[in-house]
C-alpha positions as CSV (number, residue, x, y, z in Angstrom):
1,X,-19.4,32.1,-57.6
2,X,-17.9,28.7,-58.7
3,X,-19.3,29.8,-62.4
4,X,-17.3,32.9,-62.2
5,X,-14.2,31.7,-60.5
6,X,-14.0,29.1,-63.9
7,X,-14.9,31.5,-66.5
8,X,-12.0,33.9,-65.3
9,X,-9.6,30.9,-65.1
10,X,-10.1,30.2,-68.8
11,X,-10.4,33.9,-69.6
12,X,-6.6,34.6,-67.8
13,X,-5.5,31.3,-69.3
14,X,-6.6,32.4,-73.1
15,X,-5.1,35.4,-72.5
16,X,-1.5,34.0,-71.8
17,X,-1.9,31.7,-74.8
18,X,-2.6,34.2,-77.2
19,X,0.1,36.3,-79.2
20,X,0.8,39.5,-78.0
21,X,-1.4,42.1,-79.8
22,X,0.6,45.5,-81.4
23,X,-0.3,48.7,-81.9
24,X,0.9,51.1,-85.2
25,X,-0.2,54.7,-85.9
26,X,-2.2,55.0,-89.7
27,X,0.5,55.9,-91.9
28,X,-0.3,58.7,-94.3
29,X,-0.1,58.1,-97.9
30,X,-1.4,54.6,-98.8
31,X,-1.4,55.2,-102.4
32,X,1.7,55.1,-104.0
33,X,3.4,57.9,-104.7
34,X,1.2,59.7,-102.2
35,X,2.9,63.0,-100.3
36,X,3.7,62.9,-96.9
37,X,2.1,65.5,-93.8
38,X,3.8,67.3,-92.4
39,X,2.8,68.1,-88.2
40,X,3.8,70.3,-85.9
41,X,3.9,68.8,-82.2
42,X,3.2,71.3,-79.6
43,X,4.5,70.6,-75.9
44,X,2.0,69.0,-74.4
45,X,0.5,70.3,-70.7
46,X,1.2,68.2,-67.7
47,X,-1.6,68.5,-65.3
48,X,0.2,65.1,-63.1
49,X,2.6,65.9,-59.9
50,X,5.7,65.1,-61.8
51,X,8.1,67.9,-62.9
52,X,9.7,65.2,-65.1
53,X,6.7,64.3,-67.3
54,X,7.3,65.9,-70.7
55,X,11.2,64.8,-70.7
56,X,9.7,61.6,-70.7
57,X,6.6,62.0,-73.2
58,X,7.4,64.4,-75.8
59,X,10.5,62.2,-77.1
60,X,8.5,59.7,-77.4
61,X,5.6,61.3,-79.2
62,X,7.8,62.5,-81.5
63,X,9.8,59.2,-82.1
64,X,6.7,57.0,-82.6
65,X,5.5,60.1,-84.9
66,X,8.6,60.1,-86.9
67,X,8.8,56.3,-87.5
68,X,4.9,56.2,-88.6
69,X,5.8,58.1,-92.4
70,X,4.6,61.6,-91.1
71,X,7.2,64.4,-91.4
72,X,7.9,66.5,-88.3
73,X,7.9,70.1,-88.2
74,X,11.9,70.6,-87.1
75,X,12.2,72.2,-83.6
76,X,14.4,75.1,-84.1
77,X,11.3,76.3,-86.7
78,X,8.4,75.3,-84.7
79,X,10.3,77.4,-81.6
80,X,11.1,80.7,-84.0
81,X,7.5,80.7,-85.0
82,X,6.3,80.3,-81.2
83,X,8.6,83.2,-80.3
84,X,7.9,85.5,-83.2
85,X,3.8,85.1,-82.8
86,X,4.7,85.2,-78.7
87,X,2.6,82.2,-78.2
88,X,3.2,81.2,-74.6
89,X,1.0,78.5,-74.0
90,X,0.9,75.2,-76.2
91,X,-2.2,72.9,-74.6
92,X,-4.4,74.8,-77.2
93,X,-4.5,76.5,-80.6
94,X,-6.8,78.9,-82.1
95,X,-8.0,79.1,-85.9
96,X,-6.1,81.9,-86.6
97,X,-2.8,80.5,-85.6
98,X,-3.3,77.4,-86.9
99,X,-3.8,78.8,-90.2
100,X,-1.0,81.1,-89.7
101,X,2.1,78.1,-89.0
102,X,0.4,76.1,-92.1
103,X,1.0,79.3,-94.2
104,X,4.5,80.0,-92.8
105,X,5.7,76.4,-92.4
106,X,3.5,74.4,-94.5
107,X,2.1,72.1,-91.9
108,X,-1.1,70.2,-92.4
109,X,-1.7,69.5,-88.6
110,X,-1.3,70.3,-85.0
111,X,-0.9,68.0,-82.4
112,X,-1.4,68.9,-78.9
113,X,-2.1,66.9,-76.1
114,X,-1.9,66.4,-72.0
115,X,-0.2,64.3,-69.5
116,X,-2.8,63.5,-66.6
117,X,-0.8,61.1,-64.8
118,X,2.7,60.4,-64.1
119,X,4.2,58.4,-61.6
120,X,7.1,55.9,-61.4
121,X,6.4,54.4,-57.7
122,X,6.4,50.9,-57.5
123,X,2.7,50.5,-59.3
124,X,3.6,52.9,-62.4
125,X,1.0,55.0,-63.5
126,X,0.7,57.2,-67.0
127,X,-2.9,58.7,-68.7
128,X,-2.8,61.4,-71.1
129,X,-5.0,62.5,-74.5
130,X,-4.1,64.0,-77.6
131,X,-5.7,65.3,-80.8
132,X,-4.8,66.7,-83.8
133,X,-5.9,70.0,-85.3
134,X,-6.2,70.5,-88.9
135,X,-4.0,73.8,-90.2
136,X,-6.1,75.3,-92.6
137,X,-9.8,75.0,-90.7
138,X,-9.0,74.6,-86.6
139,X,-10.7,71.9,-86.5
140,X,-10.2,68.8,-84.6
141,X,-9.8,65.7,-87.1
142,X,-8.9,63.2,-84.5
143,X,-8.6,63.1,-80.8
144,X,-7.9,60.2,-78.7
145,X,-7.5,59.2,-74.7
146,X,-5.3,56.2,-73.2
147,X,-4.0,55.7,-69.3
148,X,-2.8,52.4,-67.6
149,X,-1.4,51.1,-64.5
150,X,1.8,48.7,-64.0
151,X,-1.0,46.1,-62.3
152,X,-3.3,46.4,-64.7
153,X,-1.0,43.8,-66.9
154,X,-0.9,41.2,-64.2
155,X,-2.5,38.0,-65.5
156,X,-2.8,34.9,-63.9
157,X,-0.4,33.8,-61.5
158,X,0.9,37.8,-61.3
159,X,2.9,37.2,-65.2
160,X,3.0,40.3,-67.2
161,X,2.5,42.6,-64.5
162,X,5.0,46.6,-64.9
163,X,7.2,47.7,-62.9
164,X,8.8,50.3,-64.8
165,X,7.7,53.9,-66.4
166,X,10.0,52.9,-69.3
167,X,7.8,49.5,-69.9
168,X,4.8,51.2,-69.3
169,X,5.0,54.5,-71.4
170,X,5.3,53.0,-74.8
171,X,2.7,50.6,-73.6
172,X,0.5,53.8,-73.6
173,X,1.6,55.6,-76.2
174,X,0.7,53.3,-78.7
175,X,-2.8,52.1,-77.5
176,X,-3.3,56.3,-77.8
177,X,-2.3,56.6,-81.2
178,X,-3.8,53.4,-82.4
179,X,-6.7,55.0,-83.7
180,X,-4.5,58.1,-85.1
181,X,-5.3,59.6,-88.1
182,X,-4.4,62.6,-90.5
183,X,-8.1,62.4,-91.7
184,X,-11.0,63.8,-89.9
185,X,-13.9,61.2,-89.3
186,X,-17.1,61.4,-91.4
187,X,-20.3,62.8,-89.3
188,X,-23.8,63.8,-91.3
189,X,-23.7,67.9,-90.7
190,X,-27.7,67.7,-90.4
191,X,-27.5,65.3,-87.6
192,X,-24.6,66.1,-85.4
193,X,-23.9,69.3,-82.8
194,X,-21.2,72.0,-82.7
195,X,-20.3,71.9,-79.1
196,X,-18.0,74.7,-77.0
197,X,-16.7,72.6,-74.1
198,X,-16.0,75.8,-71.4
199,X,-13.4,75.0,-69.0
200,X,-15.0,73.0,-65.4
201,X,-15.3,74.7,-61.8
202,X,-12.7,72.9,-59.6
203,X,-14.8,72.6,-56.1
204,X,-12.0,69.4,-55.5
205,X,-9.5,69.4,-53.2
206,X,-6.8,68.8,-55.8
207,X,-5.7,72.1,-57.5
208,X,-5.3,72.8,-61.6
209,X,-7.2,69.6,-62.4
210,X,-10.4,71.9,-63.8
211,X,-9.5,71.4,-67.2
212,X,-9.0,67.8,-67.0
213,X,-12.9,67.3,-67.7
214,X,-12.8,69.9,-70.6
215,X,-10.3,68.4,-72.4
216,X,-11.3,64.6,-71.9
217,X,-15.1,65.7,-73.0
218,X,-13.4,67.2,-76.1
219,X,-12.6,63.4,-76.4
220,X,-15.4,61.9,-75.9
221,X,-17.7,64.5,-77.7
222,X,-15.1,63.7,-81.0
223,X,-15.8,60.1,-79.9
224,X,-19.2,60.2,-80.5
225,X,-21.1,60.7,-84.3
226,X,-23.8,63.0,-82.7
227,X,-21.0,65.9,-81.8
228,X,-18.4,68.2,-83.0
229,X,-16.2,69.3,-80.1
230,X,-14.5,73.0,-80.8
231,X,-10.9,73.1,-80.2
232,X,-10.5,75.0,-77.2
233,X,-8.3,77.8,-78.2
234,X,-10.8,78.6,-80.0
235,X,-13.0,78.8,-77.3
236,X,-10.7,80.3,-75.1
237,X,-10.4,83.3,-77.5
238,X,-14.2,83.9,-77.2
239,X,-14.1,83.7,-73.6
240,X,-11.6,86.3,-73.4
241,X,-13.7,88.7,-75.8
242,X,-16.6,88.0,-74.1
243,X,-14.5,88.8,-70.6
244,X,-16.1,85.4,-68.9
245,X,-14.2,85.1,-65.9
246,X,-16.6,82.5,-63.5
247,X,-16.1,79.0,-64.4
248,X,-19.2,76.5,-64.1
249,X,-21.8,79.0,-65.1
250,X,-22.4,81.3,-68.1
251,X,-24.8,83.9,-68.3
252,X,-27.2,84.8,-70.9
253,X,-25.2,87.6,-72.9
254,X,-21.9,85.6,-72.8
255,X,-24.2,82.8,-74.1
256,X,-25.0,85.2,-76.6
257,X,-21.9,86.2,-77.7
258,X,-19.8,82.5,-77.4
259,X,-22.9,81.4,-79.6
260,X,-22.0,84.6,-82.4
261,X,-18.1,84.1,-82.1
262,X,-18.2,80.2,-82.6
263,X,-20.9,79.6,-84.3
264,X,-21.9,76.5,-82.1
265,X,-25.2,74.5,-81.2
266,X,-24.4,74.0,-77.5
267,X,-22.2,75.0,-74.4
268,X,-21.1,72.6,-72.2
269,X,-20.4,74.0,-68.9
270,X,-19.9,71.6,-65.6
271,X,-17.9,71.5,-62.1
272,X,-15.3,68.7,-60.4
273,X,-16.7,68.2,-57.4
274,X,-14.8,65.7,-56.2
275,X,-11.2,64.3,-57.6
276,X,-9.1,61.5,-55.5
277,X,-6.9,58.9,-56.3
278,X,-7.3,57.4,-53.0
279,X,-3.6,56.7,-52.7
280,X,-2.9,58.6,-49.2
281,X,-5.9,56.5,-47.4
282,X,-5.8,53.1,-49.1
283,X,-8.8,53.5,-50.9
284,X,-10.1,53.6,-55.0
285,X,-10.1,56.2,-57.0
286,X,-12.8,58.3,-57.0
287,X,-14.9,61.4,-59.0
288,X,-18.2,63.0,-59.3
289,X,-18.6,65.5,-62.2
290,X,-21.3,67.5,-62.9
291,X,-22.5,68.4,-66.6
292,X,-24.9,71.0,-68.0
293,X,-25.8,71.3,-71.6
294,X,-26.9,74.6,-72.8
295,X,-28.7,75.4,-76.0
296,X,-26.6,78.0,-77.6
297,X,-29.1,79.3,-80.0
298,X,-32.3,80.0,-77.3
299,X,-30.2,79.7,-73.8
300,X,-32.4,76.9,-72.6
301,X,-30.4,74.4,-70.7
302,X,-31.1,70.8,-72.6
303,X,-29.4,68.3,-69.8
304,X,-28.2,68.2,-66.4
305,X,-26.6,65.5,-65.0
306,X,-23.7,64.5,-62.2
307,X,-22.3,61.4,-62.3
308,X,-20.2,59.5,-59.1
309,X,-17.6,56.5,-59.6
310,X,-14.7,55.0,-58.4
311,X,-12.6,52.6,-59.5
312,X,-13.7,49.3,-57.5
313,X,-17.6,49.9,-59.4
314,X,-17.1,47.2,-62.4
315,X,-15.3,44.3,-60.1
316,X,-16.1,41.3,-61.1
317,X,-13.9,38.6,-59.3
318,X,-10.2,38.9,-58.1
319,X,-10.2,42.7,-59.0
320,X,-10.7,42.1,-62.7
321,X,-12.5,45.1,-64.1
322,X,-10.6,47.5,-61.2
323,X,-9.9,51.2,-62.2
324,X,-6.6,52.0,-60.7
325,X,-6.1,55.6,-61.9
326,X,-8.2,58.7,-61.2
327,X,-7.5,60.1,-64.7
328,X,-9.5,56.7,-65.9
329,X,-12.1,57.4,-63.3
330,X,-13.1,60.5,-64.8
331,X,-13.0,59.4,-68.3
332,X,-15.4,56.5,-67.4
333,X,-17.7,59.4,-65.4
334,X,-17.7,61.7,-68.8
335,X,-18.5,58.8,-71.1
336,X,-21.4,58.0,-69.0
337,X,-22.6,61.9,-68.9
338,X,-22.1,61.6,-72.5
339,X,-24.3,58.8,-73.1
340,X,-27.2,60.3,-70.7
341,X,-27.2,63.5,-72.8
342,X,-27.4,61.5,-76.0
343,X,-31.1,61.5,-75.0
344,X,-31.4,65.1,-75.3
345,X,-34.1,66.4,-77.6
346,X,-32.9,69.8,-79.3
347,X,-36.0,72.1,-78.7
């Protein structure tokens, strides 16, 4: 205990010595003379409790977009276009319509995204992902995840701690767009999978949160060099063809038909059996998701797995390595179900 007690003194005390470390998103156009991209910024969802979310988050999407060289699609023309193609949801886009506002508008990319968290008690709290969608193929060339607490800055002596959702949002925003980029990430077509993320079963006792897991294994999946998530509106236009209505489960004829209309390796299908952030009874965070991977191409299922955590698992000493939000939770949950169904042999 002694040997850990002095390691994390000199750890906190290296930490406060050390400059303060900045974030900037991958400007577009290194060469000289390059053009700039031009990306349209879809609304993002808010999944969190707050009403206020978005006024907070969208201006400053779109301000830390706008000062990284990137041109913005201008908001009276991204809303005409919404209207006229009577698009009433922007958490997702499909191939076809992405293709269609790059035609119209001449925009290389999409960016949607969602607000998981939101909260400006006296311990702030903010998650949320994003990803980018290429106009002229519908697929996702970068995708990213990022959620902190106002105590998860405290150092030694409790200096640098948050208190405020106007510290603590740019905070965010920039470790999310730190790996940003406008180009999609090699991965070797003969040794990587096309996966359909379906949207989760919600057996928790928090309501709407089903989708949380779909989109943060969307993430992870782009993450990873073995997979190649499908954006979902794409999948969500095969599930309405295919008139899927259960959630958690897919039978062998929509299996069929998903496989035929998106051309994918692999379903992923799963449930959120439990979601807390532990706040009303004092306690940690906590989540267990379930996961099964489906081979699209003979219906067999590849991997199963469920995975339980909560946020006082990686403590070391003096709460260092404490999880603070549920959103963070469950991303730690589906990176672990992630790297159990690496394993899988495709048979």
């Amino acid at each position: 205990m002694r040997l850990k007690w002095c390691l994390f003194m000199l750890l906190s005390l290296a930490m406060l010595l050390s400059p303060a470390r900045g974030y900037a998103v991958q400007k577009p156009g290194a060469e000289e003379g390059a053009s700039k991209k031009k990306i349209a910024i879809f609304e993002f969802e808010n999944l969190s409790e707050s009403d206020d979310a978005l006024a907070y988050v969208m201006p400053a999407v779109a301000k830390l977009m706008a000062g990284s060289g990137f041109d913005l699609l201008d908001e009276k023309s991204l809303d005409g276009f919404l209207l006229k193609e009577r698009v009433r949801t922007t958490s997702y886009i499909s191939g076809g319509l992405a293709r269609q506002i790059g035609k119209e508008l001449g925009v290389a990319a999409v960016l949607l995204g969602t607000v998981y968290t939101f909260s400006m008690d006296s311990n702030p709290r903010f998650g949320l992902s994003a990803r980018l969608v290429d106009s002229a193929t519908g697929a996702i060339i970068w995708a990213d995840y990022a959620s902190a607490t106002g105590e998860d800055f405290t150092q030694l002596l409790g200096l640098g701690r948050v208190y405020s959702m106007e510290e603590l949002l740019p905070k965010v925003m920039e470790r999310l767009f730190a790996s940003f980029s406008a180009e999609p990430p090699f991965k070797e077509p003969e040794s990587s999978y096309r996966i359909a993320v379906m949207p989760f079963l919600n057996k928790s006792e928090v309501r709407g949160i089903g989708m949380l897991p779909t989109y943060l294994f969307m993430v992870e999946l782009f993450r990873n060099p073995l997979y190649v998530p499908v954006e979902f509106g794409e999948v969500r236009n095969a599930i309405v063809n295919a008139r899927i209505r259960e959630r958690g489960e897919v039978d062998y004829k929509s299996i069929g038909e998903l496989s035929r209309f998106l051309n994918v390796d692999g379903i992923l299908v799963g449930t959120v059996d439990h979601y807390s952030d532990g706040l009303d009874k004092g306690a940690a965070p906590e989540v267990v998701i379930s996961a099964r991977l489906i081979n699209a191409r003979n219906n067999r299922i590849l991997w199963c797995g469920s995975y339980q955590m909560d946020g006082d698992d990686d403590i070391s000493v003096l709460d260092f390595g404490k999880i603070r939000s549920v959103d963070k939770v469950a991303d730690r949950a589906i990176s672990q179900l992630i790297k159990n169904m690496e394993k899988t042999e495709w048979k």
